[in-house]
matplotlib code that plots the C-alpha trace (Angstrom):
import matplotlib.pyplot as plt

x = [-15.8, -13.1, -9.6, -8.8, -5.9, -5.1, -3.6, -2.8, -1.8, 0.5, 3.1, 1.2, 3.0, 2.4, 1.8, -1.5, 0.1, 2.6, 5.4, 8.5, 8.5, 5.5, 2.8, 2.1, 4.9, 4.2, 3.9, 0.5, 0.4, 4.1, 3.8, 3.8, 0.4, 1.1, 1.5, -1.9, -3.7, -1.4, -2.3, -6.4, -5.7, -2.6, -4.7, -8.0, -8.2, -9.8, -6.6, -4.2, -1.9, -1.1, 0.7, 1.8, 2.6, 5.0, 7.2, 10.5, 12.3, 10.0, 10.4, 13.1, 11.5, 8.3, 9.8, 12.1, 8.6, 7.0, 9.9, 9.9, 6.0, 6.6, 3.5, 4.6, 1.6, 2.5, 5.2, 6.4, 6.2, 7.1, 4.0, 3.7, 2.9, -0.7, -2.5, -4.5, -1.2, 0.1, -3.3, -2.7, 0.5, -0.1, -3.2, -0.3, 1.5, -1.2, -1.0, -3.3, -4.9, -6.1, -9.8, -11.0, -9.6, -9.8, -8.2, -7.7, -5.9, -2.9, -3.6, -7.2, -5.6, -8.8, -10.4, -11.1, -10.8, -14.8, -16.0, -13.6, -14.9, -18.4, -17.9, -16.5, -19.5, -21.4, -20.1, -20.6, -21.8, -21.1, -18.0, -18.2, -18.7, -17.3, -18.1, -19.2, -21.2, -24.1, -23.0, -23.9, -23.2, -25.1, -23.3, -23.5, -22.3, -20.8, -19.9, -16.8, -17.1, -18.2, -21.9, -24.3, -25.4, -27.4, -28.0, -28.0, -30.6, -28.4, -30.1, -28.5, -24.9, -22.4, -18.9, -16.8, -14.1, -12.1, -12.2, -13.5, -13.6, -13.6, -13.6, -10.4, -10.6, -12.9, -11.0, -7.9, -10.1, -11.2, -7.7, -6.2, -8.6, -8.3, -4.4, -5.0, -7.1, -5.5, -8.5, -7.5, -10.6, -11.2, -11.0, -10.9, -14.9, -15.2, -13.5, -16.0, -19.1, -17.2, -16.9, -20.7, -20.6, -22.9, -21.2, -22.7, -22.5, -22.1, -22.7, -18.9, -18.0, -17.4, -14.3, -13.0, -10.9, -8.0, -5.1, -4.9, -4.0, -2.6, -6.6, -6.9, -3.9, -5.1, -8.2, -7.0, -4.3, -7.3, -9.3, -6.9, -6.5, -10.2, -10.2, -7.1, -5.6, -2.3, 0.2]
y = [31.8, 31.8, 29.8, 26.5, 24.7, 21.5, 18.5, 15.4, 12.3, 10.1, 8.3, 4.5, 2.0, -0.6, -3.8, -4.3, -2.6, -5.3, -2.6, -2.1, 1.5, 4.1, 3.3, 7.5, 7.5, 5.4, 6.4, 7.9, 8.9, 10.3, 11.5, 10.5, 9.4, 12.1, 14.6, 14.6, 14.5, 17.7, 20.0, 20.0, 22.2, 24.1, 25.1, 25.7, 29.8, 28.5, 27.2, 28.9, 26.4, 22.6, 20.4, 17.2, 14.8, 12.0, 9.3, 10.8, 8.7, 10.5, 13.4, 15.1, 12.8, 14.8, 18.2, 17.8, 16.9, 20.0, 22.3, 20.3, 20.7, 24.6, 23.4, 26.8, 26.4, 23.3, 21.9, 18.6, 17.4, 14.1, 12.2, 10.1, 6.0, 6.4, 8.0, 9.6, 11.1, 11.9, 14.4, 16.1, 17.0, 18.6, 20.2, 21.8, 22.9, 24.9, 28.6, 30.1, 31.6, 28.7, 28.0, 25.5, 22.3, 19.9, 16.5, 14.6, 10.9, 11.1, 8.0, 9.6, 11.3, 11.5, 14.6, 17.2, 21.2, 21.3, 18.6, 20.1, 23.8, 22.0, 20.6, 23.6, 25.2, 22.3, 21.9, 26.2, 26.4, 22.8, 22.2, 19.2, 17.4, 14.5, 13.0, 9.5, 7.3, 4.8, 1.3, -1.2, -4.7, -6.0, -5.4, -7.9, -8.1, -11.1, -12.6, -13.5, -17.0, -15.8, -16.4, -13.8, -11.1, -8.6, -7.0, -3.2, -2.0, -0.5, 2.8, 3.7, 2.8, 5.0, 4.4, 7.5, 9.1, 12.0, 15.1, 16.1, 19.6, 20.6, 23.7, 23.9, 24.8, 21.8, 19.1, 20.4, 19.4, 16.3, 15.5, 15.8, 14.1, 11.0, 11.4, 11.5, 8.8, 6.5, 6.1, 5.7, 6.5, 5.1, 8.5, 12.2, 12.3, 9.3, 11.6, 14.2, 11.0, 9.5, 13.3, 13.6, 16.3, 16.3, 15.4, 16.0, 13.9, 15.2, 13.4, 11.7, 10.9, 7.2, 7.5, 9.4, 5.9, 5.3, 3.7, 0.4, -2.3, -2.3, -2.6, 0.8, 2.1, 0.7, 2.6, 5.8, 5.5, 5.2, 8.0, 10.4, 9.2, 9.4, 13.1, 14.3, 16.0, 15.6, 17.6]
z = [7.2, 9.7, 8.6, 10.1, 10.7, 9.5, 11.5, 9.0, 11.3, 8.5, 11.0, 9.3, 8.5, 5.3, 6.7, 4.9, 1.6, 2.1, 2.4, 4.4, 4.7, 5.7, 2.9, 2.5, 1.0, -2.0, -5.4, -6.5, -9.6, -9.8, -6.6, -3.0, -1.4, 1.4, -1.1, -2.8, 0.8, 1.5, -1.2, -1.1, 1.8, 0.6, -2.2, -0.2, 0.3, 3.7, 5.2, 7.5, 8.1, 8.0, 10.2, 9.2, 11.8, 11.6, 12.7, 13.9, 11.1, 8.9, 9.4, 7.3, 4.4, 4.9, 5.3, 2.0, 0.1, 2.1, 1.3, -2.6, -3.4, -2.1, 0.6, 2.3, 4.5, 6.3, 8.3, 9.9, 13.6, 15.5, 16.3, 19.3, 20.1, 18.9, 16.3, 19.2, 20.4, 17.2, 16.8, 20.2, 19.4, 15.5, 17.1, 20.6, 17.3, 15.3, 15.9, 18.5, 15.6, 14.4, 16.3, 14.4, 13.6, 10.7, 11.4, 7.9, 7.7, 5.4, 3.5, 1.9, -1.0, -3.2, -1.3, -4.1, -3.2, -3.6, -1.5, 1.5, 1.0, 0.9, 4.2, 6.0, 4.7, 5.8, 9.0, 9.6, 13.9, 15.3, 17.7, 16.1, 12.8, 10.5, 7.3, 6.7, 3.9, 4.8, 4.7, 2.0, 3.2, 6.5, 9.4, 12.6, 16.2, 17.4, 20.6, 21.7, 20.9, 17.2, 16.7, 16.1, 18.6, 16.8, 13.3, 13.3, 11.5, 8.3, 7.8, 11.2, 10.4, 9.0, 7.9, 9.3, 7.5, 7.4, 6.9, 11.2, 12.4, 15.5, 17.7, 19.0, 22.8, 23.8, 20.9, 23.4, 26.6, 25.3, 24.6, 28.0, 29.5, 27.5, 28.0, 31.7, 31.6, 29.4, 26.9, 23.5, 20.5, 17.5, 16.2, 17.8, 17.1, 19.8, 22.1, 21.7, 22.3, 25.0, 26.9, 26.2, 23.4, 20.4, 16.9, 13.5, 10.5, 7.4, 4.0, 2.8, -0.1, -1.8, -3.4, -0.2, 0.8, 2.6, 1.0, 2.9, 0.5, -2.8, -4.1, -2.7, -4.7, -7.8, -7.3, -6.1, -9.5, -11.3, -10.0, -10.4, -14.0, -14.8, -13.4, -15.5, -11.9, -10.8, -9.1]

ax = plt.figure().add_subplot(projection="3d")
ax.plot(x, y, z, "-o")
ax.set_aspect("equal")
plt.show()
């Protein structure tokens, strides 16, 4: 299996943890949120490098916790105005070594070194692939005025998440065109729909969640407590 490179958007901010300050850099279990997401793929032997990509106030925090944690396969970059941005630029500052991409959000710290390696072995000869879970509640369409428009038949919906790979060269192409055209994803696998190229989903994981509110920090303390793994 060829190595990948890593690009870790984590410029969010903590209105929804009810924070001042970037929310990835809350404590986690005696360490910062940004940290755990970091070192599944410092530790992973399928990982050439890692670029973290942050706010430019940020920045020297995250390289201090880079140079700190002895993460000696990552490094720090200023992100732009958009997450979407942000990506483009960690992926401009991967090696040219570094064909494939994997795109992982900063605030899912509860990745585990086997269900990553699963995934790049899951994800083996497709330019692109994600990870998602099916959805439990029922999910419905409104209109602009708020009533009902449809009901999705569940067994159809998915709730992406990260980890994404991507082969490099067209996750470039996609990229530019958006940023010549102005159109802004929900994530870098809507890039690859919206330019017409085939994306595969792979099976996610449950307690895969992004720390959003301080419920999700409770839970991700607790996870990390019930598997006995910290830093």
């Amino acid at each position: 299996m060829d190595k990948v490179g890593v690009v870790i958007p984590a410029a969010g901010c903590g209105k929804r943890m009810g924070v001042e300050c970037n929310k990835q850099f809350l404590d986690l279990a005696g360490f910062p949120i940004l940290a755990h997401t970091v070192k599944v793929f410092q530790i992973s032997r399928f990982v050439s490098e890692i670029v973290v990509v942050g706010a430019e106030n940020d920045i020297t925090r995250i390289t201090e916790m880079i140079r700190n944690l002895k993460f000696d396969k990552a490094l720090a970059t200023i992100g732009g105005s958009q997450r979407q941005d942000s990506v483009f630029r960690g992926v401009q500052a991967l090696s040219p070594a570094a064909r494939r991409v994997v795109v992982h959000d900063g605030a899912r710290p509860l990745l585990t070194l086997e269900q990553f390696n699963r995934f790049l072995n899951n994800s083996e000869g497709f330019s692109a692939a994600i990870t998602a879970i099916p959805v439990k509640d029922t999910i419905k369409r409104i209109t602009e005025t708020g009533l009902v428009a449809e009901t999705p038949p569940r067994e159809y919906l998915r709730a992406a998440q990260t980890p994404q790979i991507f082969e490099r060269s067209v996750l470039e192409k996609v990229h530019k065109i958006a940023a010549e055209q102005r159109y802004y994803g929900t994530d870098d696998a809507s890039l690859f729909e919206w330019q017409g190229y085939p994306v595969t989903v792979l099976e996610g994981y449950p307690e895969n969640i992004k720390i959003t509110t301080p419920e999700d920090l409770w839970l991700a303390e607790y996870v990390i407590k019930q598997r006995g793994t910290l830093l």
